[in-house]
C-alpha positions in Angstrom: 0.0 0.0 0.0 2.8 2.2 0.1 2.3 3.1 -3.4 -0.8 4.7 -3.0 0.5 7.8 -2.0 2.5 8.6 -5.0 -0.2 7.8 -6.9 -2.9 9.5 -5.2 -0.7 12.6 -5.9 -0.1 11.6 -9.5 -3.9 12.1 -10.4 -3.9 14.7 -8.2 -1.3 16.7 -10.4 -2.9 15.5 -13.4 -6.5 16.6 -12.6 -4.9 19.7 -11.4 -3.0 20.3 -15.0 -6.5 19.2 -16.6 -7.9 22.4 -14.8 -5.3 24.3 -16.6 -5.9 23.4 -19.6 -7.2 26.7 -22.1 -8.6 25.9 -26.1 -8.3 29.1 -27.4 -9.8 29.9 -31.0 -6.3 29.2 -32.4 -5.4 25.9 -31.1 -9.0 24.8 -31.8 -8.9 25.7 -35.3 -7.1 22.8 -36.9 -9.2 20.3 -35.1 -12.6 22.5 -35.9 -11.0 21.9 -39.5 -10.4 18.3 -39.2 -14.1 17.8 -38.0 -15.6 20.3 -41.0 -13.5 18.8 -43.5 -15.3 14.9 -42.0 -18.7 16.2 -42.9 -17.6 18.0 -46.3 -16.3 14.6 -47.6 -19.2 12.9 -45.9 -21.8 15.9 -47.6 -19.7 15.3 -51.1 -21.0 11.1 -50.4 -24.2 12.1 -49.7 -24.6 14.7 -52.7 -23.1 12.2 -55.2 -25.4 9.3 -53.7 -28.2 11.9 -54.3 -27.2 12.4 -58.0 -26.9 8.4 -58.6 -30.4 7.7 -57.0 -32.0 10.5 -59.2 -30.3 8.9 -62.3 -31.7 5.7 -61.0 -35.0 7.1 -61.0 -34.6 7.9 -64.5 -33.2 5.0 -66.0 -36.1 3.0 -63.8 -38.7 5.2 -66.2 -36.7 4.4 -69.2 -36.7 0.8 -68.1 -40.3 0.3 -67.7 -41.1 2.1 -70.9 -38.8 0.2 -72.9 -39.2 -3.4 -72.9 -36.0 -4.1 -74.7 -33.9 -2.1 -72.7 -30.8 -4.1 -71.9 -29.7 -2.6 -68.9 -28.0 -4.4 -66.1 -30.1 -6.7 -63.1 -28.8 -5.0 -60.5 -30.5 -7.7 -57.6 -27.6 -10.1 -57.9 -24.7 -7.9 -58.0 -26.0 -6.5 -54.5 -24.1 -8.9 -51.9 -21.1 -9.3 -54.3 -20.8 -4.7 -53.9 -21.6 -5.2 -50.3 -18.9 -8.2 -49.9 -16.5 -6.4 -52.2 -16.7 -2.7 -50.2 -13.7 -1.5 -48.4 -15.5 -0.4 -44.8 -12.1 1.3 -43.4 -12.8 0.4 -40.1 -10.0 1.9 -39.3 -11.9 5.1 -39.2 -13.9 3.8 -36.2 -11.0 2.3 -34.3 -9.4 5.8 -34.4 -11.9 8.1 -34.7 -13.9 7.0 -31.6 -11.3 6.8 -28.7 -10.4 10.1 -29.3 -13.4 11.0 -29.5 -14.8 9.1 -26.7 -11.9 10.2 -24.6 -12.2 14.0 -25.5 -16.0 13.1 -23.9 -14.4 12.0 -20.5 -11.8 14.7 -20.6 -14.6 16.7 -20.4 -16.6 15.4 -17.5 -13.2 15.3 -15.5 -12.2 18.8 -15.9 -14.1 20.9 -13.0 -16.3 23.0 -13.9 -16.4 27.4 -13.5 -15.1 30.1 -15.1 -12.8 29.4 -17.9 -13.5 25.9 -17.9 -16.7 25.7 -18.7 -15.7 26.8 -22.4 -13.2 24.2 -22.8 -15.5 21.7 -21.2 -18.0 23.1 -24.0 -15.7 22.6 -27.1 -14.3 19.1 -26.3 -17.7 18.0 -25.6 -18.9 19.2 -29.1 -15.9 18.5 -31.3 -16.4 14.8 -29.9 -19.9 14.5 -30.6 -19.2 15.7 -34.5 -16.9 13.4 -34.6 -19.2 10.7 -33.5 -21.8 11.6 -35.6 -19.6 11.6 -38.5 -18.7 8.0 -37.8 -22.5 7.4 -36.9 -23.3 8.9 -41.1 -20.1 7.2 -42.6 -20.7 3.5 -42.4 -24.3 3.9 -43.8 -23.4 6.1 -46.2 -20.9 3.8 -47.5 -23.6 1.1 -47.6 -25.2 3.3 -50.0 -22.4 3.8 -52.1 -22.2 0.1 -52.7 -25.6 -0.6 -53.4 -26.1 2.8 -55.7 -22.5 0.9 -57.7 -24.7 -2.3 -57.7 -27.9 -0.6 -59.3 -25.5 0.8 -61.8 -26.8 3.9 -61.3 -23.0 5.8 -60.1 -20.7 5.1 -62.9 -21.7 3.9 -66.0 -23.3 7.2 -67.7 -21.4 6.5 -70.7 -23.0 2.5 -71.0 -26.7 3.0 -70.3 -27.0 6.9 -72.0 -27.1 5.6 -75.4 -29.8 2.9 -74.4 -32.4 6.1 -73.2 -35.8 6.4 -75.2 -35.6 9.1 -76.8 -38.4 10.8 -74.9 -36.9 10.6 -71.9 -34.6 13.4 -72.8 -37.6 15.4 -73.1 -39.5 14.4 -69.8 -36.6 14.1 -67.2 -34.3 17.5 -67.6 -37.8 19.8 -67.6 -39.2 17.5 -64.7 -36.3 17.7 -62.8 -36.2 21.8 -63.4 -39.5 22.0 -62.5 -38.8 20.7 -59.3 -35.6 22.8 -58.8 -37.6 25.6 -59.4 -40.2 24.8 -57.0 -38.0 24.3 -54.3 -35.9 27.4 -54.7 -38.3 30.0 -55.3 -38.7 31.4 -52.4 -34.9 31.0 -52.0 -33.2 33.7 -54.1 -29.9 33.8 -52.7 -29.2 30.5 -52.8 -29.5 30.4 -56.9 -25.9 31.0 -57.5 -23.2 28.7 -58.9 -21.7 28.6 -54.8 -18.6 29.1 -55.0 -19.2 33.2 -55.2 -21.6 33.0 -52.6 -18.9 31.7 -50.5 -15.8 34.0 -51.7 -18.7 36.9 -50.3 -19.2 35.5 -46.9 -15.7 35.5 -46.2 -15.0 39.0 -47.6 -17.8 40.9 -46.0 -18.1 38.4 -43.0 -21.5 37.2 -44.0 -23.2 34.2 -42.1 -24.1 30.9 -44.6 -26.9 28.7 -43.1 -26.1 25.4 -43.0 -30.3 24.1 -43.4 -29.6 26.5 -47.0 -26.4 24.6 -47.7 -28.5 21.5 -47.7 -31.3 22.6 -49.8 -28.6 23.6 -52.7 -27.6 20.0 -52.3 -30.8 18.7 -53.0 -31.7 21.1 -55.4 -28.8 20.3 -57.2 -28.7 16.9 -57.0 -32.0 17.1 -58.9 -30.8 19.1 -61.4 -27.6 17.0 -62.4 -29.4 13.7 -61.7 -32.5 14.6 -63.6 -30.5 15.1 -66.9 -29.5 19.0 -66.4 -25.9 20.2 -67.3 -24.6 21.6 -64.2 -21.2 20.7 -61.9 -21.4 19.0 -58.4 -18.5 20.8 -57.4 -20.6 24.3 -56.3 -22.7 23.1 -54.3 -20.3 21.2 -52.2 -18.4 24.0 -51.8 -21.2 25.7 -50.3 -22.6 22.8 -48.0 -19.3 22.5 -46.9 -18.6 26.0 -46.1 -22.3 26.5 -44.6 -21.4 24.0 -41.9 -18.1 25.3 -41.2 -19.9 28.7 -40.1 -22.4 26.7 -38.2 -19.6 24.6 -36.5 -17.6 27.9 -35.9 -20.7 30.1 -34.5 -21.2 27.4 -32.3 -17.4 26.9 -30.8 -17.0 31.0 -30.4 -14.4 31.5 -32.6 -13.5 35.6 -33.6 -14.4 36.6 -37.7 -11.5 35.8 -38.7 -11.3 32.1 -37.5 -14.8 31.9 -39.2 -12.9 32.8 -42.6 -10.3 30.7 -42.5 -12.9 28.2 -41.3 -15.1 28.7 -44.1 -12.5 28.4 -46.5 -11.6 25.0 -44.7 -15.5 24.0 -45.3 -14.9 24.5 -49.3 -11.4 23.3 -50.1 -12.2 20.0 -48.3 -15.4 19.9 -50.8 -13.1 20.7 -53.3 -10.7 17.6 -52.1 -13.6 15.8 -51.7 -15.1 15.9 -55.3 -12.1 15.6 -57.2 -10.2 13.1 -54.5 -7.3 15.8 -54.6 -6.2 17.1 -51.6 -3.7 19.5 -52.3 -5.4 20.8 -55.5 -8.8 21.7 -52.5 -6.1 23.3 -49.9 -4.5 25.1 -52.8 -8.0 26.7 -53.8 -9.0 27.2 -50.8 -6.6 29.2 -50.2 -6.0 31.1 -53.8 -9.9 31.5 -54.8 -11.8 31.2 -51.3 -9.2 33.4 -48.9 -6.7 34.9 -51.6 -4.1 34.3 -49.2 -0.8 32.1 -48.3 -0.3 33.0 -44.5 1.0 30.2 -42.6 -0.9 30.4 -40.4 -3.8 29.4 -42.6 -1.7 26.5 -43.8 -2.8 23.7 -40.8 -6.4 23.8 -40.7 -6.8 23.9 -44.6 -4.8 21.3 -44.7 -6.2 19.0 -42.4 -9.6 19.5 -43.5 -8.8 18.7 -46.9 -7.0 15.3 -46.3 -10.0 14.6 -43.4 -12.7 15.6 -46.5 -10.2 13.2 -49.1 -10.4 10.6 -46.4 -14.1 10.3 -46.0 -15.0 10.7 -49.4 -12.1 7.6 -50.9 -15.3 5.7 -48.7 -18.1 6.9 -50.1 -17.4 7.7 -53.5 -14.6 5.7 -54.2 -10.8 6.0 -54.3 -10.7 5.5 -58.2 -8.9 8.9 -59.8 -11.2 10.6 -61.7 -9.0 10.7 -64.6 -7.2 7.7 -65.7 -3.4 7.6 -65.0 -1.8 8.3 -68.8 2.1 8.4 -69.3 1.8 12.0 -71.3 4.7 14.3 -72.0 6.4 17.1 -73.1 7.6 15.8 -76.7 9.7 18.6 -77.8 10.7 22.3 -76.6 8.9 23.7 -79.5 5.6 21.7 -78.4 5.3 24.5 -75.3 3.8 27.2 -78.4 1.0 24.9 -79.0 0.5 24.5 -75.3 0.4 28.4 -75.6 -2.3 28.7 -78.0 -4.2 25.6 -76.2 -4.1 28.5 -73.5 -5.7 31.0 -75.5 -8.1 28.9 -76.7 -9.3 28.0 -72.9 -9.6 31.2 -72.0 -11.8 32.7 -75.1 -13.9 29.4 -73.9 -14.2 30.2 -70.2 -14.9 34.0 -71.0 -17.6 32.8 -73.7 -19.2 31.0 -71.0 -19.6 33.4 -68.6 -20.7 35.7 -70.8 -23.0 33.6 -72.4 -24.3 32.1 -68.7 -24.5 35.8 -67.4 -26.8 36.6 -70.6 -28.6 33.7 -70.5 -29.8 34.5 -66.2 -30.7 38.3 -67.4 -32.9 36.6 -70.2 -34.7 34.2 -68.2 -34.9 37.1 -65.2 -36.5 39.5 -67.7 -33.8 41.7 -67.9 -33.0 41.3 -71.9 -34.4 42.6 -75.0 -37.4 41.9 -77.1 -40.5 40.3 -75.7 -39.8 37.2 -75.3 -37.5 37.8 -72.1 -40.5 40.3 -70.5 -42.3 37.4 -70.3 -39.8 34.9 -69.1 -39.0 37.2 -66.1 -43.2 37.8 -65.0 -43.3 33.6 -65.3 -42.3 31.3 -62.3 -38.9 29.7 -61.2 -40.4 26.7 -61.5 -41.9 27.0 -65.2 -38.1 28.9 -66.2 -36.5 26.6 -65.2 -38.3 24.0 -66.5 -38.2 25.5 -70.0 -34.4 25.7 -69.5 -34.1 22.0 -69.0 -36.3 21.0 -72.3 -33.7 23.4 -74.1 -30.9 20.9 -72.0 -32.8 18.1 -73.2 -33.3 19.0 -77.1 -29.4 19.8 -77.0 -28.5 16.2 -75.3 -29.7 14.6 -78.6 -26.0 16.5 -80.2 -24.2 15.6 -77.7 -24.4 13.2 -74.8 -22.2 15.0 -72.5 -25.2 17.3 -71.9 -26.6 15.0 -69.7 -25.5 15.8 -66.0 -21.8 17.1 -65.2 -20.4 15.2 -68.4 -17.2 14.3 -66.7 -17.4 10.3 -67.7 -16.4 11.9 -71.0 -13.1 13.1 -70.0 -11.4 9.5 -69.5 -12.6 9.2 -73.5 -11.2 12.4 -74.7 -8.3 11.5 -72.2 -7.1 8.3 -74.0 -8.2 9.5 -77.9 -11.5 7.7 -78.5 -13.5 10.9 -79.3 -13.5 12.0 -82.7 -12.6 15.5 -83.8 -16.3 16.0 -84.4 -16.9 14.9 -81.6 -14.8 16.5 -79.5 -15.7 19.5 -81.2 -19.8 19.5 -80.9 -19.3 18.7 -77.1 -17.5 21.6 -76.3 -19.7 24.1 -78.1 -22.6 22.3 -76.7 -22.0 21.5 -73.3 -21.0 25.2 -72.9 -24.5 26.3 -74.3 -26.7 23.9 -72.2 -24.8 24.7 -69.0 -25.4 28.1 -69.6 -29.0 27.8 -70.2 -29.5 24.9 -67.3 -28.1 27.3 -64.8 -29.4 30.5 -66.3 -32.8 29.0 -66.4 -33.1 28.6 -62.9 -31.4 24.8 -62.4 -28.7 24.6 -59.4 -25.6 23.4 -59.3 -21.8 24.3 -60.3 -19.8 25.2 -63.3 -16.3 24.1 -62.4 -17.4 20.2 -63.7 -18.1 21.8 -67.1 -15.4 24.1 -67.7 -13.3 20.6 -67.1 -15.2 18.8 -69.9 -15.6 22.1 -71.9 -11.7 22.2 -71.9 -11.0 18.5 -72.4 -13.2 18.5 -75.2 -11.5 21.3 -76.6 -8.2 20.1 -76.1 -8.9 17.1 -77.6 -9.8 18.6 -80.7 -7.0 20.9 -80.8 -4.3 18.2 -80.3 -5.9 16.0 -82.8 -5.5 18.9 -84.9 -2.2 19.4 -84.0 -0.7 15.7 -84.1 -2.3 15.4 -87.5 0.0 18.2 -88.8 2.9 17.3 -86.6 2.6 13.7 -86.2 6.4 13.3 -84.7 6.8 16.9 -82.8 4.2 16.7 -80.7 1.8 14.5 -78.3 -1.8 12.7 -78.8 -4.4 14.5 -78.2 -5.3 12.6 -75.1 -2.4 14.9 -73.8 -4.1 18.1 -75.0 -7.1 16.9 -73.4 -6.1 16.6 -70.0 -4.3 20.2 -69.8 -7.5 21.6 -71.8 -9.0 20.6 -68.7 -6.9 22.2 -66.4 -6.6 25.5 -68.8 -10.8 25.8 -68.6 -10.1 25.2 -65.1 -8.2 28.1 -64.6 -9.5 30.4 -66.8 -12.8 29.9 -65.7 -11.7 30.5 -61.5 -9.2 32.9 -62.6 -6.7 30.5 -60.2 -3.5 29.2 -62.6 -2.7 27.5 -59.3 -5.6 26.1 -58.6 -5.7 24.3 -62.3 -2.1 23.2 -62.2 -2.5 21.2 -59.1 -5.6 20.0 -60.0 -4.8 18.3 -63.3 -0.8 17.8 -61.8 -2.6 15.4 -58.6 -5.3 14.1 -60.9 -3.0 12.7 -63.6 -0.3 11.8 -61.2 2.1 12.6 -64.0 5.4 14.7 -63.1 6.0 15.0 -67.2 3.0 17.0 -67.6 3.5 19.9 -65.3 5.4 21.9 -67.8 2.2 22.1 -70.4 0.0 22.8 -67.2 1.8 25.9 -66.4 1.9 27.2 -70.0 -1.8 26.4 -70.9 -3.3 27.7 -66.9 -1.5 30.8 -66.9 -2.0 32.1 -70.3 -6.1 30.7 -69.9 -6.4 32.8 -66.7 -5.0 36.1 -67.5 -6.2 36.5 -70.6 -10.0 35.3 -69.0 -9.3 38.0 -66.3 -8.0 40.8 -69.4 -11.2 40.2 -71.3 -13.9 39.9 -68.6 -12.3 43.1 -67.2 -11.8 45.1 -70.5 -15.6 46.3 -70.9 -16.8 45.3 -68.1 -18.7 48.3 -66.5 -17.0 49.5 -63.2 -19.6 48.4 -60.3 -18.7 49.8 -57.0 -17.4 47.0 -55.2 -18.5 46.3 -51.4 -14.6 47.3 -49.8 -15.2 50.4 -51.9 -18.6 51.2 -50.7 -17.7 50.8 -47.1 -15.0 52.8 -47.1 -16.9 55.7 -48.9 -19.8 55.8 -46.4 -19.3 57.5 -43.0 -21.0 55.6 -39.6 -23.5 58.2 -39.3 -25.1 57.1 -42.4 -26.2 53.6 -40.7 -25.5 54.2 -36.8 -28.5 54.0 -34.3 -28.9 57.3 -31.9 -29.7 56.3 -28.6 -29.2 57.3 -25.1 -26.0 55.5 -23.2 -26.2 54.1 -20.0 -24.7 55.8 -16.7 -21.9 54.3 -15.0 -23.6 53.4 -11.9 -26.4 51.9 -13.3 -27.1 48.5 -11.2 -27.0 45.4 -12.9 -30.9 43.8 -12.9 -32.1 46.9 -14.7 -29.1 47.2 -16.6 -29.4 43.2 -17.7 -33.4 44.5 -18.1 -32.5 46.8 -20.6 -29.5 45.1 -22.4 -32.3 42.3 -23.4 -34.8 44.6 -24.9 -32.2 46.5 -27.1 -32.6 44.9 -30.6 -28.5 44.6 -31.0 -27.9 43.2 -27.2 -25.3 45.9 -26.9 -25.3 48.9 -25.0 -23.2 52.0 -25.0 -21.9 52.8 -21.3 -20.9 56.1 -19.8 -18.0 56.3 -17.4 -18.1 58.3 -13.8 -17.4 61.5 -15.3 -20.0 61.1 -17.8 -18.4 60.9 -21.3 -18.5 57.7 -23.5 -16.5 54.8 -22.2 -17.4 51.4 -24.3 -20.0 48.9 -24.5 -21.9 46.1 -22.5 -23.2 43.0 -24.2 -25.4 40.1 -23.5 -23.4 38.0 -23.1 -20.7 39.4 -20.6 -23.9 38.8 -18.3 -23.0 34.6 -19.3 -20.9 33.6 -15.6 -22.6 36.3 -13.2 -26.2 36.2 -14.4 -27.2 33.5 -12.2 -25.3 34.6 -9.0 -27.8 36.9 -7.4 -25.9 38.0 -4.6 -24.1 40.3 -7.2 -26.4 41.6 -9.0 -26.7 44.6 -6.0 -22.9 45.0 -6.3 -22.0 45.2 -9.6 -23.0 48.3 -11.4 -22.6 49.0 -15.5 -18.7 50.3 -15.1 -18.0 47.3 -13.7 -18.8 44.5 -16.2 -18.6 47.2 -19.4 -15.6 46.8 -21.9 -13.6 49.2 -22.8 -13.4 49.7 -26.3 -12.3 52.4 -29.4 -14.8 54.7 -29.6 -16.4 55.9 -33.5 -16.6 59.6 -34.7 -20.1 59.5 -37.1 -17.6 60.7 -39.9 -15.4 57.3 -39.7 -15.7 55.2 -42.6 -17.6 51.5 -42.0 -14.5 50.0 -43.2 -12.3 50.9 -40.7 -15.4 51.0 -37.9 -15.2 46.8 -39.3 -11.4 46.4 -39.0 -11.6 48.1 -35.3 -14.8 45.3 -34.6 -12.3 42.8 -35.9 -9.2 43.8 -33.9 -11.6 44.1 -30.5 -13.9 40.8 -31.8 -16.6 43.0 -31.2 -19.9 43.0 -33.0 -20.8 47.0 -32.1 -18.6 49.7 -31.4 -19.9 52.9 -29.9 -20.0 56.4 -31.5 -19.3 59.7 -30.1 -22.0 62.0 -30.2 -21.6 65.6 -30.7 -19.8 67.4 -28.1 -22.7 68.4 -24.9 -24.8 65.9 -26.5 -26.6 63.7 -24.4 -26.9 61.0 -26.9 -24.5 59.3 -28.7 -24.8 56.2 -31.6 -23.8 52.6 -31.9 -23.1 51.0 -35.4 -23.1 47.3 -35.3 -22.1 44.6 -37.8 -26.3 44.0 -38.1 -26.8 47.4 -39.7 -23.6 46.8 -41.6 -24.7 43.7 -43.4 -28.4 44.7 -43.8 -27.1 47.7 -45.4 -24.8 45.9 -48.0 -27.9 42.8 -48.2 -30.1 45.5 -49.4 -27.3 46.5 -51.6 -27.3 43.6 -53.2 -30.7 43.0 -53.4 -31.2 46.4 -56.0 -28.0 45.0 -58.1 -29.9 41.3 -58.9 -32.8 43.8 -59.3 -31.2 45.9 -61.8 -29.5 42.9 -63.5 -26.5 43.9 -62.2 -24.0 41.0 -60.7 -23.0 41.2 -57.6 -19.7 38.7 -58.3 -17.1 38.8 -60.7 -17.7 38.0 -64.2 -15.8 34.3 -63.7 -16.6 32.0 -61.1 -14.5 33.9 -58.5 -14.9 37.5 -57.4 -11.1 39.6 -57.6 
């Protein structure tokens, strides 16, 4: 028994050191990223689940209205996929001891002060990470039974075995739907990926229940036949959860950035099962920054999201692994005019999708378009997936995102005619599928756009130069990641992508000639003409805080705290402006500095406003909202105080409320006026 002692005072000391322990926002963030990058991969399983079951539906209709279709009897191949289905258990035997353990940590840690916050974030990070585990091993299941049905890879096979009515029955169905459920959901009709670049430049909120619906919605659209990209949506699911995950653990606006961003690269890594290429654009299109201390949670996030989604969508490589090189020195100038060539496609496509939305939304010319805009989502975008529909018959890449066309163009079995009629109409029917009304993403498209127009440029080429140049296979692949590019305005962002998808060292030297030449010349021609729109930084820093601050009347300094907590409540902002003992304008009291004293009654007749107000900077009305925003950031403050005029009695408060409704409403006259409220590419500057 002599032992006991020692180790009595053992857990003594550790308990003690438990007590200790702090989880600021910083040292959470990597985990927070870890955990949002398990539910992006886990939302990019469920989202391409969604997309085989509603091609399922279809080819079910097909089925039963064409007795002499030969598609496949799924029934028997279900145990064989179920047998056959890597389960990565170790997921579970890692996953939930930490996670389990994080639980007890947090029972054992005593409670007060502090603690109670770290108590709170163990005890959610643990429970996400259970629940992921709880949604992985089902959704997996599904995975392996949508593979048996045949309904999640084999486009290519059963497309050519449709009815030919079903072209014209499923993409307007399917838009009809769409429409339905979005119209009362107008700023959720974007592509998602400038939705998100916003929200993390004007600190706007993304709700995670809307992140779903453009799941669904999108889903629809892409399984129903529509052209449209899975990778948008994604991006936004995954960086509406990331707000709701960071909103929940406390963390400052900046945290929430970089935690957004974390939220879209892993849907990024998720969708293309690359990693580095979702880091990298995470951190070049979503955050347009390289700070190291970015570098960890966007990192883990994206191999978490990779990790999850190798389960649930498979660990295949979405583009075949090709040995393709650089043939010759002088085979970089045709590499250079395969970059041109992206980047007239990418800026036709925008222009041509932008045209297409102000046509359907009434905005164009002639008659025609009046009446499109005073008719429903729901009939819109119907119409714009019968146009999708009528196009399919040209091409067959039409029919969802397309990209089980690449691995064709890839290895040279498309023709030149081919090749050449896809591009031109898959850049068409996107346009009018997401124009129309339809949801989902373009980055899917622009990579069949450019493979399809790479593949008829190198066929072109290696017809003329049979023995100084490449197949066209190899033109293909970089045309993707030139369209890529071009499209995102992010030359890095394409390079890595096609360099991790094709797992080919030899290749990296076209890539950097065809994504760099397809991006800036993109960026040159979308900015040449386009009209000068006041951008958001620009407007803030032009207005003054008196234009949007609320006048009201701060409270004195020895104000006691029930009335003071009394009034606090009722205020609409949950801030107050506080005086000090001589009377002039001191900072703030919020809600919830009330959090550790509220329930301790024997101090609410002690404690007065001076003592549980914060001192922060104070405004003058004629200080610019952008640097009234930077001073919220530096204090992590949602409301600053403003200085009245001097003998006033009443002074202002501007708040990050007023701030966003005022740039919301913004907005809302630009998409009235036709005028967009991104970039002309994908990506805002």
């Amino acid at each position: 028994m002599s032992g006991d002692p020692p180790l009595r005072r053992l857990v003594q000391v550790c308990l003690q050191t438990l007590n200790r322990i702090h989880l600021p926002g910083p040292s959470v963030l990597p985990v927070a990223g870890a955990v949002v990058g398990l539910y992006s991969g886990l939302a990019a399983g469920i989202f391409s689940n969604l997309i085989g079951v509603m091609n399922g539906i279809s080819f079910s209709i097909a089925r039963l209205g064409n007795p002499r279709y030969s598609g496949p009897h799924p029934l028997a191949n279900v145990w064989d996929a179920l047998s056959q289905t890597n389960w990565h258990l170790e997921h579970a035997i890692t996953g939930a001891p930490l996670a389990l353990g994080a639980l007890l940590l947090s029972r054992v840690i005593e409670p007060g002060g502090p603690r109670d916050e770290v108590k709170r974030r163990l005890r959610l990070l643990a429970l996400l990470v259970l629940g992921a585990l709880a949604l992985y091993y089902p959704l997996v299941a599904l995975t392996a039974l949508n593979r048996a049905f045949g309904h999640a890879h084999s486009i290519t096979e059963t497309l050519p075995h449709l009815p030919w009515w079903l072209f014209l029955v499923a993409p307007p169905l399917g838009g009809l739907v769409v429409g339905r459920l979005l119209r009362d959901y107008p700023d959720i009709h974007g592509h998602g990926v400038p939705e998100v670049v916003r929200a993390v430049k004007s600190n706007q909120e993304l709700s995670g229940e809307r992140g779903l619906l453009k799941l669904i919605a999108s889903a629809i659209t892409i399984g129903s036949g529509g052209s449209a990209g899975r990778e948008g949506p994604i991006v936004y699911g995954g960086a509406a959860f990331a707000g709701t995950v960071g909103h929940t653990l406390g963390f400052s606006r900046r945290e929430l950035a970089i935690l957004l961003a974390c939220g879209a690269g892993a849907g990024i890594s998720a969708s293309f099962n690359a990693p580095i290429a979702g880091a990298v654009f995470a951190m070049e299109i979503i955050l347009r920054e390289f700070e190291l201390k970015v570098f960890s949670p966007i990192i883990l996030s994206s191999v978490a999201g990779t990790l999850v989604s190798r389960g649930t969508m498979g660990a295949a490589p979405m583009i075949n692994r090709l040995d393709y090189k650089l043939v010759s020195g002088g085979e970089v100038v045709f590499y250079a005019v395969l970059g041109l060539i992206c980047g007239l496609i990418a800026y036709a496509f925008v222009r041509l999708l932008h045209h297409t939305e102000d046509f359907f939304g009434g905005r164009g010319r002639g008659r025609l378009s009046a009446w499109l805009g005073g008719r429903p989502l729901s009939l819109r975008a119907a119409l714009g997936g019968l146009c999708a529909g009528l196009l399919a018959f040209l091409s067959p890449t039409v029919w969802g995102s397309g990209h089980d066309y690449i691995n064709l163009a890839a290895i040279g079995q498309l023709g030149f005619f081919f090749l050449v009629t896809a591009c031109g109409v898959k850049l068409v029917a996107t346009a009018i599928t997401l124009g129309s009304g339809g949801s989902g993403g373009t980055f899917f498209p622009s990579a069949v756009m450019g493979a399809m127009a790479g593949g008829a440029f190198g066929t072109l080429v290696h017809y003329l130069f049979p023995h100084g140049t490449g197949p066209s296979g190899a033109y293909a692949v970089v045309g993707m990641g030139g369209a890529m590019a071009a499209l995102t305005r992010g030359p890095l962002t394409g390079m890595m992508m096609l360099y991790e998808l094709s797992g080919n060292h030899s290749i990296i030297l076209p890539l950097m000639v065809t994504c760099t030449i397809a991006s800036a010349l993109c960026h040159y021609l979308s900015e040449r003409k386009a009209p000068k729109v006041q951008t958001d930084e620009e407007l803030l820093a032009t207005t003054p805080v008196r234009a949007l601050m609320r006048e009201l009347e701060p409270v004195p300094a020895d104000m006691h705290l029930r009335p003071l907590m009394d009034q606090v409540l009722t205020t609409e902002s949950g801030v107050l402006p506080v005086l000090d003992g001589d009377g002039k304008l001191y900072g703030i009291v919020q809600v919830d500095q009330f959090r550790e004293i509220w329930r301790d009654e024997a101090l609410h007749p002690a404690l007065v406003a001076s003592d549980v107000a914060r001192k922060v900077p104070l405004l003058t009305p004629d200080t610019d909202l952008a640097q009234a925003l930077r001073l919220m950031d530096q204090e992590d403050v949602d409301a600053l105080p403003v200085q009245g005029a001097p003998g006033s009695q009443t002074h202002g408060l501007l708040t990050r409320a007023l701030v966003r409704r005022f740039l919301s409403a913004r907005h809302a006259r630009q998409h009235a006026h036709g005028e967009h409220i991104v970039a002309p590419t994908e990506a805002t500057n």
